[in-house]
Every structure is written in structure tokens, then in C-alpha cells.
N, C-alpha and C positions, 0 to 999 in steps of 0.2 A: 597668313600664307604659310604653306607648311617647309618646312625646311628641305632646299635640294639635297640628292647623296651628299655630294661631296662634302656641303656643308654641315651633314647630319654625322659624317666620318670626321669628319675635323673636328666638329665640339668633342663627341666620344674619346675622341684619342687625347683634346686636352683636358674634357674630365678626371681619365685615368690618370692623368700626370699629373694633375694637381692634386688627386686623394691619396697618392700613394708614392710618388715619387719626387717631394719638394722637399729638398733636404734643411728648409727652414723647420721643418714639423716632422725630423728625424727625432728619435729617442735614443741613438746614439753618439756617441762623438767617437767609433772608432773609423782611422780617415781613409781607410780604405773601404770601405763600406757608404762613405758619405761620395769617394768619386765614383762609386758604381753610382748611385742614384744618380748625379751631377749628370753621367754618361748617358744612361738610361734614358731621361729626360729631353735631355737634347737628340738625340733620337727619335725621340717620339715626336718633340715640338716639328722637328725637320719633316718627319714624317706630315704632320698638320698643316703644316704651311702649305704642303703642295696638293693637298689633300680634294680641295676645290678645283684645281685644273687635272685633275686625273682621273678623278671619279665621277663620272657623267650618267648613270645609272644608279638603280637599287638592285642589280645583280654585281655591280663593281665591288658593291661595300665590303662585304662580309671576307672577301678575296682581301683587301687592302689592309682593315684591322686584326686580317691572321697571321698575315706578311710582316705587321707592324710587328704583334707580338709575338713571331719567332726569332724578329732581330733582335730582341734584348735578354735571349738566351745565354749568352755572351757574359752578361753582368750578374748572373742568378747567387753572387755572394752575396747579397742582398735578400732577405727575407720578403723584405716592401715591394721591390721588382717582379718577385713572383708573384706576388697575388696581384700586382698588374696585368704581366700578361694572363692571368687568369680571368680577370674579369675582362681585359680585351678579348678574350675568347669565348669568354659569354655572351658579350655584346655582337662579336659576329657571325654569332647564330640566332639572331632575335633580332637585328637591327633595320628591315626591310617594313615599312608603311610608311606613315605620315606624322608619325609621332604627337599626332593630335589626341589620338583614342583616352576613352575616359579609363578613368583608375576603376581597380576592380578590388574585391575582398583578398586576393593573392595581389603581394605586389609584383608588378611587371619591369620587364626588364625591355626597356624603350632603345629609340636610336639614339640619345645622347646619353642617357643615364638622367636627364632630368626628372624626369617621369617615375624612376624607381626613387630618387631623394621625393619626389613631392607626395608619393604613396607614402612612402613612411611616414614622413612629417604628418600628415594628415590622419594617421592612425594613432601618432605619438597626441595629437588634440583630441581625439576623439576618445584614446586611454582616458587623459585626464580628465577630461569632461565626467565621463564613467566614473570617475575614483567619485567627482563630488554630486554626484547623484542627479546630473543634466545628460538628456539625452540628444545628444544632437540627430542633423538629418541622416534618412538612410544610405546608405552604400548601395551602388554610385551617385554621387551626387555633385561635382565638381570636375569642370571636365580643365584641363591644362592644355597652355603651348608656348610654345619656347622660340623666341627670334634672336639671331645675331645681330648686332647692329655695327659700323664701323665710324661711328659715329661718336666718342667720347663723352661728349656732352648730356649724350642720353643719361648714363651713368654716370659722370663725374659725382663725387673724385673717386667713384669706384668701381668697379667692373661687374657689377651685374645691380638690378632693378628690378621690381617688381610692380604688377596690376593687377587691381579684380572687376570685372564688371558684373552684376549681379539684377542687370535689369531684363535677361534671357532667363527662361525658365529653369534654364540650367547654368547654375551662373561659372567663369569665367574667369581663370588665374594664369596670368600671364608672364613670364618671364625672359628677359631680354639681358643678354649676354656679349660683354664687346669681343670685337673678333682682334681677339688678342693669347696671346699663353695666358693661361689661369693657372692660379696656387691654391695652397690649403687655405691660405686666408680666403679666398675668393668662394672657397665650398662653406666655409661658417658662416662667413657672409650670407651666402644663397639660403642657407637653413633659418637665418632670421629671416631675413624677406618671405621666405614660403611662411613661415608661423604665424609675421603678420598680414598678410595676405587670405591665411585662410580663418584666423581669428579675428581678427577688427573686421573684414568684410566678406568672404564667400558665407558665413553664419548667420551674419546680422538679420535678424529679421525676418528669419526663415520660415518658421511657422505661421506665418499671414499667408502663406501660399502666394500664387496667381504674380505681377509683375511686381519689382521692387525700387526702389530708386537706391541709387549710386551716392556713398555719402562723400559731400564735396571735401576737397582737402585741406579746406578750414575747419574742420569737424573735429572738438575739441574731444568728442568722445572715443571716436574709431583712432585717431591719429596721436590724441596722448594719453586718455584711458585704459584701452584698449588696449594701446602698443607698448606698454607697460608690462602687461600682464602675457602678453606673447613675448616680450624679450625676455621672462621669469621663463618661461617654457624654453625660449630657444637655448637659455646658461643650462637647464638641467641637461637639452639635448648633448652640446659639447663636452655635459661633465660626463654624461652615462649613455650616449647615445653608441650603435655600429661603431667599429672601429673606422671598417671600410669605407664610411660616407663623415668623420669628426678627423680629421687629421690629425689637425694639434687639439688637444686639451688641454687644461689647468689654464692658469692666468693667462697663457697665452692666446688659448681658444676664449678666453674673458673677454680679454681685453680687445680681439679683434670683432669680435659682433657687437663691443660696447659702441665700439671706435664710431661703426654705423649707425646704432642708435642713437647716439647724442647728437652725431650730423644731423640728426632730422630734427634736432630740438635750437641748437646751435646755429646750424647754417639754413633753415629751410626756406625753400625753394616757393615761390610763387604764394607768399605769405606776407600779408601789411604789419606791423610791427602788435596790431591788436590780437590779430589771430594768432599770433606764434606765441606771444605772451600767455593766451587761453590754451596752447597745446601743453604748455610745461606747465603750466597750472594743474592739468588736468593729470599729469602723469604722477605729479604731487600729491592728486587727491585722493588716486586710486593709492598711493602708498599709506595715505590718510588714515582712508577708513578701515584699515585692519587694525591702526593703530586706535581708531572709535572703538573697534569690537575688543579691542585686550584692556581698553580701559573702565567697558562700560560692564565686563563678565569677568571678575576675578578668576572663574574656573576653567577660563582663556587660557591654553598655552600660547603662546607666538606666534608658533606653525597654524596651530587650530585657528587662530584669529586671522593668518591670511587665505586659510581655508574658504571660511566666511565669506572675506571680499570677493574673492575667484569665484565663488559660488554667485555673489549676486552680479556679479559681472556677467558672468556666460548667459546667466538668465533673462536678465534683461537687454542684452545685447540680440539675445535670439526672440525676445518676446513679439509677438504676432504684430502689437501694436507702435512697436520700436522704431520709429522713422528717427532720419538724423534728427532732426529739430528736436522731437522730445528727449533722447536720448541725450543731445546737446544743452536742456534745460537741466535735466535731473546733475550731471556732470557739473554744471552752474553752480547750482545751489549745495550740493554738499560740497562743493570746491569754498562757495564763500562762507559754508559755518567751520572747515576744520581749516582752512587756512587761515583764516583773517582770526578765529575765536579762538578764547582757551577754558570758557566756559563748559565745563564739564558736564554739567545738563544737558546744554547743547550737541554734545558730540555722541552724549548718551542717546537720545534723542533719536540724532543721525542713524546708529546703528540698530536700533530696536524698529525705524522705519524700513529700512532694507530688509531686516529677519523677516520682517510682515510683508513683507516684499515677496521674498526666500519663501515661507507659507503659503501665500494666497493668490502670490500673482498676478495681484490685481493693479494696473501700473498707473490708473487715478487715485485711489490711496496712496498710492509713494509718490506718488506729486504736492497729494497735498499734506499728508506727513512731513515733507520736507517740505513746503513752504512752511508751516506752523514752527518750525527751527526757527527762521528768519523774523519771528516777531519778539 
């Protein structure tokens, strides 16, 4: 269901305050400057709170977020403040539909600002895809929507979630937001969930065309394979990503999208003690097998060796014939020769099956490539 005004004018205004006005993800310590943002902030959040019983339309909005950001005129010693009400002022000349609309080649400027982080994001996967010589699907292809929820639970212990459903022709990334103030952490936060959302599943499988199924989330592939090599995307995103959508960087932008990923290895959620054991397995193995390819190719640099993995990841994650289950077997089996083995044949082995992989494409040879490991 798409989000009413008011509630489309509330997340916006607490977007803006979490990407640009949380003075945990200031880069100064001068303290006058730290209480203009302190000020600003609360402001704005005041402004948010009431944001729902005021704005009863999609002619109220854009009136409400320009109001907002002429009140924090006041505070403009602040560098950060300004390009708030700035992009509040963007936002309230563009912030009028349903916020459901698909992403386009230009990225758009939606009614929360969700929609502009999840275009980028999705251009940041599809850069890289590009770098390693995989092409994913055309543009548009992934359509977004964004729910508030007041619900805690949805999200514990954090404040935003994500979904993908991918058994619509068009498939489906969803994201849910508690109706609460949001910070910088909560926007690096959001940049991993999109990553993995649009990497472990709006991709998967794409090229088979026609309906897909949903990989469940005991899927030791999508959920620790996969989610591996989208949280490698999501650290570059915080190190080099917009200024305007990374608040904090350096260890600090690290350490808070880690904080999430390990929850999901740590504490997860609706997982038997088997299945969660085969998630971290898997996020193991995906780190594995670059370390196959630097051992099995002296003329391997590091980087080039995680090249390799990322490359056959994307590839067989999108291969036509890619169902969870197979994709869950392959993830199996070279999980049980480079974790369990230190046989270097074996690991040799591993990696020369994926290259033939990486070549031909052919995903019955890399099954049975990699059963021939196992004897």
C-alpha cells in the first residue's frame, strides 16, 4: 500500500536529518557548530512528529517541507544544515505520487528519498557487475516500495528491513522503516539491506525469464554466499560512495553496516540451529574460494583472486538454470572441500571448476566438476 502524504512528508524530513544533520556523523568537533546541527535536528524531527496529522493531502506536502526548510535558516553556520534544507527543497518539488514508480536510467528524486538511495545502489551493482564482465538485467527492471511500520519487532534490533519478491515478472524490493527518528547509522544501515536485496535476490536467476521462485531463508546461498559479497559492495559504498546519502565513513560507517551483517549470522531469525550453521558456512566459503584462486594461479594478485570469486558468483547466481536448491548444492560442496580440506589439489580443483564455469556456462559441468573434488 503506498504511503499517505503525511507519512511520505515524515520519512522525508527524517531522511534529511539522518543524512545530514546527526551530529554522531559530524566531521567536526567545533561546539558551536555541533549545537546548530543538535538544533536543526530537533526541528525538523518536531517538525516529523506532526507531520501525519497535518498533512492530509499531496497538495499539503510540498507546502509543509518548504516551511520545514525555511525554519532551519536560523542555524545556516553549519555547512551540513545547508545542504539539508537544500535537498528538503528538492524533495518539495518532486515529492507528489505514490512513491511506488520504477527506477529509471536518471536517478529520481521520490517522496521519501528512498527511491533515489535505491537507484543508486542499483547502479553502484550494476557498475560492478560491468567492471567483471557480467551483464545483468535491462533498465528498468526492479520496481521498489517503502512501508513504515510502528511495529519494532519487524525490525528489531534495528530500524529498517528489507524484501525481495521475485516471483512477479517484475520482481520486487521492499523496504520497511520504523516510524521512529532515523540517524546516519540507520542510512548505512539501509545501503546494506538494498545491496542485499538487490544482489542475493532481485538478480538471481534472471535470465530463465517467465516466473521465478523466492529463495527461502534457509538458503545457504542467497543469505551467506551472496550476502558476503554484497556486504564487500556495501563497505566500498560507505568508503567512496555520495557524500549526501554515506554520512559517516571510515570505521565508523564499517563498523555499523558490520553490526547488521553479523546479526544475521549471529542472531538469525526464524533459522533451526542447522540452517544457520550452513549460512556462516557459506559466507566462509564464498571468502574460500578466492583464497582457491590465489593458491591454485601464482600470477593471482589478491584483488584479481577476489575478482575471480565475484565474477563466478554474479554468474551463477543469475544463471537461467540457478534455482535455490542447485545453487544451494554447488555452495555445499565447495563449502565441504575448502572448509573441511587443506589438500591443495582439491582446492586447485575447486577453482579451475568455477573458471570452466566463468568460460562455458555450462552449470551441469560445475556440478559435476565439483562433485569429482569430493572423491
Amino acid at each position: 500500500m503506498p504511503l499517505k502524504p503525511g507519512q511520505k512528508t515524515q520519512l522525508a524530513l527524517r531522511m534529511a536529518s539522518a543524512r545530514f544533520l546527526d551530529v554522531k556523523c559530524a566531521t567536526t568537533d567545533d561546539g558551536d557548530i555541533l549545537a546548530e546541527l543538535k538544533g536543526a535536528a530537533s526541528v525538523v524531527e518536531s517538525r516529523a512528529a506532526t507531520a501525519t496529522s497535518r498533512v492530509k493531502n499531496d497538495e499539503a506536502v510540498s507546502a509543509y517541507i518548504e516551511t520545514t526548510a525555511a525554519s532551519l535558516a536560523e542555524f545556516l553556520l553549519a555547512p551540513d544544515v545547508a545542504e539539508c534544507q537544500q535537498a528538503l527543497n528538492v524533495l518539495s518539488h518532486s515529492i507528489a505520487g505514490d512513491g511506488t514508480r520504477l527506477n529509471s536510467k536518471t536517478v529520481p528524486h521520490c517522496a521519501s528519498g528512498v527511491l533515489e538511495l535505491a537507484c543508486l545502489i542499483e547502479a553502484n551493482v550494476r557498475d560492478e557487475a560491468s567492471k567483471l564482465g557480467v551483464k545483468l538485467a535491462p533498465v528498468p527492471y526492479i520496481r521498489y516500495r517503502t512501508a513504515i511500520t510502528g511495529n519494532s519487532k519487524t525490525v528489531h534490533p534495528f530500524s529498517v528491513a528489507g524484501a525481495a519478491d521475485i516471483s512477479p515478472s517484475q520482481p520486487e524490493v521492499s523496504i520497511t522503516l520504523l516510524n521512529a527518528a532515523l540517524s546516519g547509522t540507520d542510512i548505512n544501515q539501509l545501503s546494506y539491506v538494498l545491496h542485499h536485496e538487490i544482489v542475493c535476490h532481485a538478480f538471481q536467476g534472471y535470465k530463465a525469464g517467465g516466473q521465478r521462485e523466492n529463495a527461502p531463508a534457509a538458503s545457504a546461498w542467497s543469505e551467506g554466499w551472496m550476502d558476503m559479497y554484497a556486504y564487500d559492495l556495501a563497505e566500498e559504498w560507505v568508503a567512496t560512495g555520495p557524500k549526501a546519502w554515506v554520512p559517516a565513513r571510515g570505521e565508523d560507517a564499517i563498523g555499523q553496516i558490520r553490526a547488521y551483517h553479523d546479526h544475521r549470522y549471529l542472531n538469525p531469525t526464524q533459522l533451526d540451529t542447522s540452517a544457520a550453521t550452513k549460512r556462516r558456512q557459506a559466507r566462509n566459503s564464498y571468502r574460500a574460494l578466492a583464497h582457491a584462486y590465489l593458491g591454485s594461479n601464482t600470477s593471482f594478485s589478491k584483488e584479481e583472486a577476489g575478482r575471480m570469486a565475484e565474477r563466478f558468483s554474479l554468474m551463477a547466481n543469475s544463471h537461467p538454470e540457478a534455482t535455490s536448491h542447485e545453487l544451494d548444492e554447488i555452495c555445499a560442496i565447495i563449502g565441504a572441500v575448502l572448509l573441511d580440506s587443506e589438500d591443495a589439489q582439491k582446492w586447485s580443483a575447486i577453482a579451475e571448476a568455477c573458471s570452466r564455469f566463468i568460460a562455458d556456462e555450462n552449470l551441469l559441468t560445475l556440478k559435476a566438476d565439483l562433485w569429482a573434488t569430493l572423491n
